[in-house]
N, C-alpha and C positions, 0 to 999 in steps of 0.2 A: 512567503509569509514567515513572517519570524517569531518569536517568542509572544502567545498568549495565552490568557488562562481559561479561554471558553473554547475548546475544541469539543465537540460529543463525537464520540468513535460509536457507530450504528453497526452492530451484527446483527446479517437478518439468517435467520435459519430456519430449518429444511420445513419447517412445520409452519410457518410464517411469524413464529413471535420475534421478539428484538430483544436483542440486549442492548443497553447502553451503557459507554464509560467515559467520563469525562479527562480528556488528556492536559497535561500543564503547556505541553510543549510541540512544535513541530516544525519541521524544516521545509520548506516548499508545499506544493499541494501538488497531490497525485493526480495522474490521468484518469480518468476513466478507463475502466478494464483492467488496470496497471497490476501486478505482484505488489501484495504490499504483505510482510513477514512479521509476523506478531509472536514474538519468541523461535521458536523452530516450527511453528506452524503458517504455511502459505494460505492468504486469503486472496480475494479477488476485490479488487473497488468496482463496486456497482454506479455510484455516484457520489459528486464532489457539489457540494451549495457553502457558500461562505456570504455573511455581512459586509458590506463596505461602508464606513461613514466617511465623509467630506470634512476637513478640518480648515484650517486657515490657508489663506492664498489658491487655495484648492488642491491641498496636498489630499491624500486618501489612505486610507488604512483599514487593513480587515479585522473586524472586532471578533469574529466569531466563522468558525469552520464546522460543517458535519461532514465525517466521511462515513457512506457508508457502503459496505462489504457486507461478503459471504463467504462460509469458508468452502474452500476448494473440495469438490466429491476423489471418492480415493481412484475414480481414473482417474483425474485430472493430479492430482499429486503425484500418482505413478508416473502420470507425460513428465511435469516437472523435475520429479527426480533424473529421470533419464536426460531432459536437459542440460539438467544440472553438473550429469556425473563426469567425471575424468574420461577420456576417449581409453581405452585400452590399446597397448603398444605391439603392434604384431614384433615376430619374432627379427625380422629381416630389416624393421624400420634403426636407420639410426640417427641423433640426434644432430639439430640441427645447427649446422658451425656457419659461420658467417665468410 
């Protein structure tokens, strides 16, 4: 999906209310369960629904996306971070020459 101006970004949290924000922009549509990084903080996508209309010749295009997520509990940030981090270099390792 490429540039439009009805995206609603759905946070749903820990208490069940939502937030909503409506985004200008977005690049692809996420998977379900996908990392999706909202500033330095990791959410989760819970689920993906978007509009399609039908235009001429039967060309198609998506008018409207909601994603909606959760944010990650601080295990699950902690998993993250550790996937995330730089491997530590034991003492004895040496770099790898071709």
């Amino acid at each position: 999906m490429t540039a439009t101006d009805r995206i609603t970004l759905v946070v749903l949290n820990p208490d069940g209310t939502r937030e909503k924000f409506t985004l200008s922009s977005w690049v692809g549509i996420p998977r379900k369960h996908e990392l999706l990084w909202i500033g330095d903080d990791p959410y989760m996508v819970i689920e993906v629904e978007y509009a399609v209309s039908e235009g001429f010749f039967g060309a198609r295009a998506i008018e409207a996306a909601g994603l909606y997520v959760r944010r990650l509990s601080e295990d699950e940030q902690r998993a993250v971070a550790r996937r995330l981090a730089t491997p530590t270099r034991g003492k004895d390792e040496q770099p790898f020459r071709p």
